[in-house]
PyMOL Python script that loads the backbone (N, CA, C, O; Angstrom):
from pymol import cmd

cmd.read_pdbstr("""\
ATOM      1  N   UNK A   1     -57.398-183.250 -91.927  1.00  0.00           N
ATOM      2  CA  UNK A   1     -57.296-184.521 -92.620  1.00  0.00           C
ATOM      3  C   UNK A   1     -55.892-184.650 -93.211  1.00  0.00           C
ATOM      4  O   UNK A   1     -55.216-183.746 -93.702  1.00  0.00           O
ATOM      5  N   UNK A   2     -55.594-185.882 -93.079  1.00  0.00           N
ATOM      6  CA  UNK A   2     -53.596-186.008 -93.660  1.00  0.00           C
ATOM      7  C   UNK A   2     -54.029-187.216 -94.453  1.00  0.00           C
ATOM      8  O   UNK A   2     -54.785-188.178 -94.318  1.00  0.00           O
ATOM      9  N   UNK A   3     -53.125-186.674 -95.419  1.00  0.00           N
ATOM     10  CA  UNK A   3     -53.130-187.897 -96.521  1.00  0.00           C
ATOM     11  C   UNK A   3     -51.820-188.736 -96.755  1.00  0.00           C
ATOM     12  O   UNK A   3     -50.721-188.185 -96.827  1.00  0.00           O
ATOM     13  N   UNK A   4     -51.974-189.973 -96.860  1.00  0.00           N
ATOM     14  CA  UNK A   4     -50.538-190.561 -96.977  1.00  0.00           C
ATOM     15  C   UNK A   4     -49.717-190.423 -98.508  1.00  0.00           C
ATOM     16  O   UNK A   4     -50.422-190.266 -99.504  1.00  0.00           O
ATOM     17  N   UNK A   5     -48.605-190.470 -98.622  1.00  0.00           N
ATOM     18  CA  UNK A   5     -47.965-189.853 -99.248  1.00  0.00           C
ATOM     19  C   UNK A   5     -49.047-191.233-101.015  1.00  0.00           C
ATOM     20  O   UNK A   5     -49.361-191.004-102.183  1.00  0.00           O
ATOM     21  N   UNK A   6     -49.164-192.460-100.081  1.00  0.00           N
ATOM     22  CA  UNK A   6     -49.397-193.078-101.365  1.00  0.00           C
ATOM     23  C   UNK A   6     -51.046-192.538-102.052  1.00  0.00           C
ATOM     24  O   UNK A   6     -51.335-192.718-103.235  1.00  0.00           O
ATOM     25  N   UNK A   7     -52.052-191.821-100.973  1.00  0.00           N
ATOM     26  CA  UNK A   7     -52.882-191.741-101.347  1.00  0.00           C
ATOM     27  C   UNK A   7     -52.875-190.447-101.969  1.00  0.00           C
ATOM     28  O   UNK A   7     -53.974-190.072-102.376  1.00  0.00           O
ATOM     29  N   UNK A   8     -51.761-189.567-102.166  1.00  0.00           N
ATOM     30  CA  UNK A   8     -51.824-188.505-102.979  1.00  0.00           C
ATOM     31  C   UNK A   8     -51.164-188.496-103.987  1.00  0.00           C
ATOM     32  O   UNK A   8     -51.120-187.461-104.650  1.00  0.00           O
ATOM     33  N   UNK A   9     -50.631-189.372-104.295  1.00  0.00           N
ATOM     34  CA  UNK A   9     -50.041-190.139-105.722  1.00  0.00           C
ATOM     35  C   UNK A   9     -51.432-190.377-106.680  1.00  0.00           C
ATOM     36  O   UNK A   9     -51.803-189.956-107.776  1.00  0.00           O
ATOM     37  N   UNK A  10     -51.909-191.159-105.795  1.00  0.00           N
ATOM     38  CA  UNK A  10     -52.878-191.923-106.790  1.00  0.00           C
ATOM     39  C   UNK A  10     -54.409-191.173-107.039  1.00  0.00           C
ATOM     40  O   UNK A  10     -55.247-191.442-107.900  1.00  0.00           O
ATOM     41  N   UNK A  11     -54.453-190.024-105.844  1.00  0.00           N
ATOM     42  CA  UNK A  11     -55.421-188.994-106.208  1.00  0.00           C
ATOM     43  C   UNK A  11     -54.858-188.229-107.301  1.00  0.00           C
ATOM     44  O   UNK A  11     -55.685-187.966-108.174  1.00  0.00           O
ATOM     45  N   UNK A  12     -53.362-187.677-107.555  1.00  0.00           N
ATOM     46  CA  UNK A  12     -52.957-186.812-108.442  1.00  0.00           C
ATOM     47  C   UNK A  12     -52.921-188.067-110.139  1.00  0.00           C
ATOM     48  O   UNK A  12     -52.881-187.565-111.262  1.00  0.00           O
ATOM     49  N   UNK A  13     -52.941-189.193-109.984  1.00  0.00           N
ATOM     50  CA  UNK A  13     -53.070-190.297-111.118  1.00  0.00           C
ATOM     51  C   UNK A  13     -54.629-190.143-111.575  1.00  0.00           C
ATOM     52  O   UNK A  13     -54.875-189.963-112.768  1.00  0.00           O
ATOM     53  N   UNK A  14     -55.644-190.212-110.645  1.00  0.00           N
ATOM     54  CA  UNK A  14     -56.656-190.369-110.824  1.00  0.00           C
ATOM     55  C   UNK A  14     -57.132-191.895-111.289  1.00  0.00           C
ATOM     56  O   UNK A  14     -57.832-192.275-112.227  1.00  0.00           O
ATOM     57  N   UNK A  15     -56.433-192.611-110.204  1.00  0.00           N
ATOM     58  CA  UNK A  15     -56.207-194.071-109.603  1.00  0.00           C
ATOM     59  C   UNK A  15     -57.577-194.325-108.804  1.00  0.00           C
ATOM     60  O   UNK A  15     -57.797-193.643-107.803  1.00  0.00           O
ATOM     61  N   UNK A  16     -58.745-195.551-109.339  1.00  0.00           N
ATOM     62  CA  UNK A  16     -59.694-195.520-108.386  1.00  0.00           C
ATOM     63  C   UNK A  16     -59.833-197.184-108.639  1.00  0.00           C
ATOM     64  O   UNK A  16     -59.599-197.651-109.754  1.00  0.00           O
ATOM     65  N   UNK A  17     -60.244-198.053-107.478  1.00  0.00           N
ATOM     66  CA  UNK A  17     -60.294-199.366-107.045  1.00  0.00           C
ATOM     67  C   UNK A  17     -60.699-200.046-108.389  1.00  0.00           C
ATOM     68  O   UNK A  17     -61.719-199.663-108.961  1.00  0.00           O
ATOM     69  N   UNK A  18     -59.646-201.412-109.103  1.00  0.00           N
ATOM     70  CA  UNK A  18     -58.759-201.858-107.790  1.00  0.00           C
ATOM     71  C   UNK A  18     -57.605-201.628-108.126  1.00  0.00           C
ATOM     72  O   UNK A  18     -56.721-202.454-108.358  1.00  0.00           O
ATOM     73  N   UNK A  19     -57.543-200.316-108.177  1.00  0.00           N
ATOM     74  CA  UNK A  19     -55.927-199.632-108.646  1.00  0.00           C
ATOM     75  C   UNK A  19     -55.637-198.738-107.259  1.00  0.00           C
ATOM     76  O   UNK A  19     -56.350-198.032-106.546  1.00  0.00           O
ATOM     77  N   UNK A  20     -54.032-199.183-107.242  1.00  0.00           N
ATOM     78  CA  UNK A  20     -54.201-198.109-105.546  1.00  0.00           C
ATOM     79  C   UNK A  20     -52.407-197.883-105.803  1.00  0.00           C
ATOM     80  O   UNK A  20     -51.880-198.698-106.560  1.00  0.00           O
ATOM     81  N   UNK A  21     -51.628-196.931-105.254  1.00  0.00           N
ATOM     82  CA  UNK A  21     -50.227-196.432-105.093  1.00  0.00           C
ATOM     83  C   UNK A  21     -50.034-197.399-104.254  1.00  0.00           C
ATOM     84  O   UNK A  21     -50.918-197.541-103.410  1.00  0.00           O
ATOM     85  N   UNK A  22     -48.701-198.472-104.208  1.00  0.00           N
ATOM     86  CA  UNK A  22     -48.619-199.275-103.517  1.00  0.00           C
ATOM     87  C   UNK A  22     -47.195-198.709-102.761  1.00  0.00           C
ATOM     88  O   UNK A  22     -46.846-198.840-101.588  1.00  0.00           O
ATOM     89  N   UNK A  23     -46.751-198.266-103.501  1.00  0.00           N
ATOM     90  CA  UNK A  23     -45.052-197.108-102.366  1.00  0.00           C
ATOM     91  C   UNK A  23     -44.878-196.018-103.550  1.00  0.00           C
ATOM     92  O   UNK A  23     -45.013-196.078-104.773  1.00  0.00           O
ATOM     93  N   UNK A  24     -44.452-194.803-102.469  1.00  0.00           N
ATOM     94  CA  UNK A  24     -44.059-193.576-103.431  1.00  0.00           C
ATOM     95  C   UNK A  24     -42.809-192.858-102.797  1.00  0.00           C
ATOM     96  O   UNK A  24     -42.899-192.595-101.598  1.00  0.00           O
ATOM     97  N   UNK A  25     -41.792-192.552-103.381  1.00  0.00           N
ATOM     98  CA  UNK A  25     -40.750-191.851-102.923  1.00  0.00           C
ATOM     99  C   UNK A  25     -40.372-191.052-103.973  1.00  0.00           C
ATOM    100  O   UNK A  25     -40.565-191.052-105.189  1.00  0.00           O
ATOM    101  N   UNK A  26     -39.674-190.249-103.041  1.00  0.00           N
ATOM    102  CA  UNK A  26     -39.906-188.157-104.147  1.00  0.00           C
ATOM    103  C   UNK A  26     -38.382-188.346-103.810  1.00  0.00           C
ATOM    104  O   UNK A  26     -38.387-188.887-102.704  1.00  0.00           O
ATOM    105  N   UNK A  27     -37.143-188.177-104.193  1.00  0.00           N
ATOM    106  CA  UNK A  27     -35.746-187.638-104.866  1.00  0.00           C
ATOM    107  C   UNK A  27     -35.300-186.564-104.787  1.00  0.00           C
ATOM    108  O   UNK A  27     -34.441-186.512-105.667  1.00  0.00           O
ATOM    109  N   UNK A  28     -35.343-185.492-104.191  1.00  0.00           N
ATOM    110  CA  UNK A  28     -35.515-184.123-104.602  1.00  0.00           C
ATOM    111  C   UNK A  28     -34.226-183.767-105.343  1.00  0.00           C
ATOM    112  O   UNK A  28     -34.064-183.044-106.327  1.00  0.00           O
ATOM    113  N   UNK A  29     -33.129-184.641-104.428  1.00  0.00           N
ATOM    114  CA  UNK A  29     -31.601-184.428-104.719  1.00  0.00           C
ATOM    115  C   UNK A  29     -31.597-184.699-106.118  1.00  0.00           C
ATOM    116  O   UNK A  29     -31.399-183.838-106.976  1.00  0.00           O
ATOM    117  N   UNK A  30     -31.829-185.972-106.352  1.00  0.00           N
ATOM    118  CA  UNK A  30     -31.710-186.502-108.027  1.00  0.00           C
ATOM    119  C   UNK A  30     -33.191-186.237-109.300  1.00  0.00           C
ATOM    120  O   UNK A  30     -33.322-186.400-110.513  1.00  0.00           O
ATOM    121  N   UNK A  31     -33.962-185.819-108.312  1.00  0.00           N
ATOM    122  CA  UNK A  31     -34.868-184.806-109.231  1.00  0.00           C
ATOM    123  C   UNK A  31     -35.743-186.422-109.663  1.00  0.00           C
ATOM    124  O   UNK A  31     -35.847-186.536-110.884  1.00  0.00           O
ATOM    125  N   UNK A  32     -36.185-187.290-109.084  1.00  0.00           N
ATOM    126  CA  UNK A  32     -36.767-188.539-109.085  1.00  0.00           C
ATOM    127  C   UNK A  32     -37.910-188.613-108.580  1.00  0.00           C
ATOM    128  O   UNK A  32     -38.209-188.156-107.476  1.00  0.00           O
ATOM    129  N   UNK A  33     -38.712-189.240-109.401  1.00  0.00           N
ATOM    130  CA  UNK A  33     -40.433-189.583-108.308  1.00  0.00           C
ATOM    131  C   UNK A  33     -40.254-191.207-108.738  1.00  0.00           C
ATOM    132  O   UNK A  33     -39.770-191.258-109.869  1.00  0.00           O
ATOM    133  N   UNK A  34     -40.493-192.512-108.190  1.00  0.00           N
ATOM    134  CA  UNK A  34     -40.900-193.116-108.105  1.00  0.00           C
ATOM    135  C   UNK A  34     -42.200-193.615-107.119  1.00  0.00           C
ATOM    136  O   UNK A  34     -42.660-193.206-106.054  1.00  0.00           O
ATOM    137  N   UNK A  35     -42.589-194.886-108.194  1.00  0.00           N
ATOM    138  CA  UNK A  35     -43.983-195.501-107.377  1.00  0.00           C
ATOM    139  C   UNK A  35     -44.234-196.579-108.192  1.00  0.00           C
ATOM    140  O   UNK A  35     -43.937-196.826-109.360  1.00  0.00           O
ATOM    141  N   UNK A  36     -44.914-197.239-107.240  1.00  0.00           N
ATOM    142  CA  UNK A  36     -45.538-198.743-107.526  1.00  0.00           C
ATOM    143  C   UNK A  36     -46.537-198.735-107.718  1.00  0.00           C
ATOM    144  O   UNK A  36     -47.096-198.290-106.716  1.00  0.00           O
ATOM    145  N   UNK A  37     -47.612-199.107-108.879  1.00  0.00           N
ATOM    146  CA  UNK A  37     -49.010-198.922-109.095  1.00  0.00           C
ATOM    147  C   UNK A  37     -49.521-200.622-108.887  1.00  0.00           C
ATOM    148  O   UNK A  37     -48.687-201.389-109.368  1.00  0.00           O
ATOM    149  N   UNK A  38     -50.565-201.226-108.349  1.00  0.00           N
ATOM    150  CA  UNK A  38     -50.737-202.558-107.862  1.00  0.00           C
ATOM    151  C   UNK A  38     -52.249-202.336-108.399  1.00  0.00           C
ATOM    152  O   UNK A  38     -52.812-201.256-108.578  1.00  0.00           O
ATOM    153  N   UNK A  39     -52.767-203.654-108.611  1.00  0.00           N
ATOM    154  CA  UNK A  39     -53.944-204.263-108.807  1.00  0.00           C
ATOM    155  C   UNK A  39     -54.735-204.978-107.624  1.00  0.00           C
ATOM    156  O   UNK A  39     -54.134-205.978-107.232  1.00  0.00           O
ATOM    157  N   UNK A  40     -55.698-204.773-107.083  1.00  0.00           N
ATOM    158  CA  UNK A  40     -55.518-205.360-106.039  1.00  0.00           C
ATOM    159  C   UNK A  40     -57.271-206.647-105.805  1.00  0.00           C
ATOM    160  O   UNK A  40     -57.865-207.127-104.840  1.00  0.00           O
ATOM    161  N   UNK A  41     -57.434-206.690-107.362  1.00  0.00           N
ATOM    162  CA  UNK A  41     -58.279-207.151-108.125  1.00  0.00           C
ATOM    163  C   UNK A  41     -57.932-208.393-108.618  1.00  0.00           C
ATOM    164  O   UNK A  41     -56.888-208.270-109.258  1.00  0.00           O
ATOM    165  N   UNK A  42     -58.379-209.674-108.613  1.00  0.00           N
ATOM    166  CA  UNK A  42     -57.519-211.168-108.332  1.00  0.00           C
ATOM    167  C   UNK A  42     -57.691-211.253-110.132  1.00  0.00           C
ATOM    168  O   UNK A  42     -56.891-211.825-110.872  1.00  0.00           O
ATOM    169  N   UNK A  43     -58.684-210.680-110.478  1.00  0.00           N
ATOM    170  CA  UNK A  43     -59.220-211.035-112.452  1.00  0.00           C
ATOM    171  C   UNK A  43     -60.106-210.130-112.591  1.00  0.00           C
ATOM    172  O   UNK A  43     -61.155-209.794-112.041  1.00  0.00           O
ATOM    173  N   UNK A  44     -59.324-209.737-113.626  1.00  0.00           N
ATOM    174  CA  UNK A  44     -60.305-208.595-114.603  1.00  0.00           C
ATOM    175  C   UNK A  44     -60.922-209.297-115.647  1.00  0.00           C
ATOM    176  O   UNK A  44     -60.547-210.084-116.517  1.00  0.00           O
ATOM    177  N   UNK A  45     -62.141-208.701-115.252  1.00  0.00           N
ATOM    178  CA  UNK A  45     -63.391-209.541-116.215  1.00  0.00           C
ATOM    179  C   UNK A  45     -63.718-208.104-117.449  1.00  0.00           C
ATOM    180  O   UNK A  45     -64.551-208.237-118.345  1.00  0.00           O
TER     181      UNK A  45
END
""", "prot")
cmd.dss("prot")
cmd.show_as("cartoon", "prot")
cmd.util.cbc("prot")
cmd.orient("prot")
């Protein structure tokens, strides 16, 4: 089983619907993690 880089972001967040990693990029050179966290939920009731 392979996981995409965004779905092991948001497993290591403990991110569950309708929250999901929307892009993740790791830096190693500049010692950087970015990521985009998205809603993917039109209204929170």
């Amino acid at each position: 089983m392979s996981l995409s880089t965004e779905a092991l972001f948001a497993a290591a967040l403990g991110l569950q619907a309708p929250w999901r990693v929307d892009r993740a990029e790791l830096n190693t050179a500049t010692r950087r993690m970015d990521f985009d966290v998205v809603c993917t939920q039109r209204r929170m009731t």
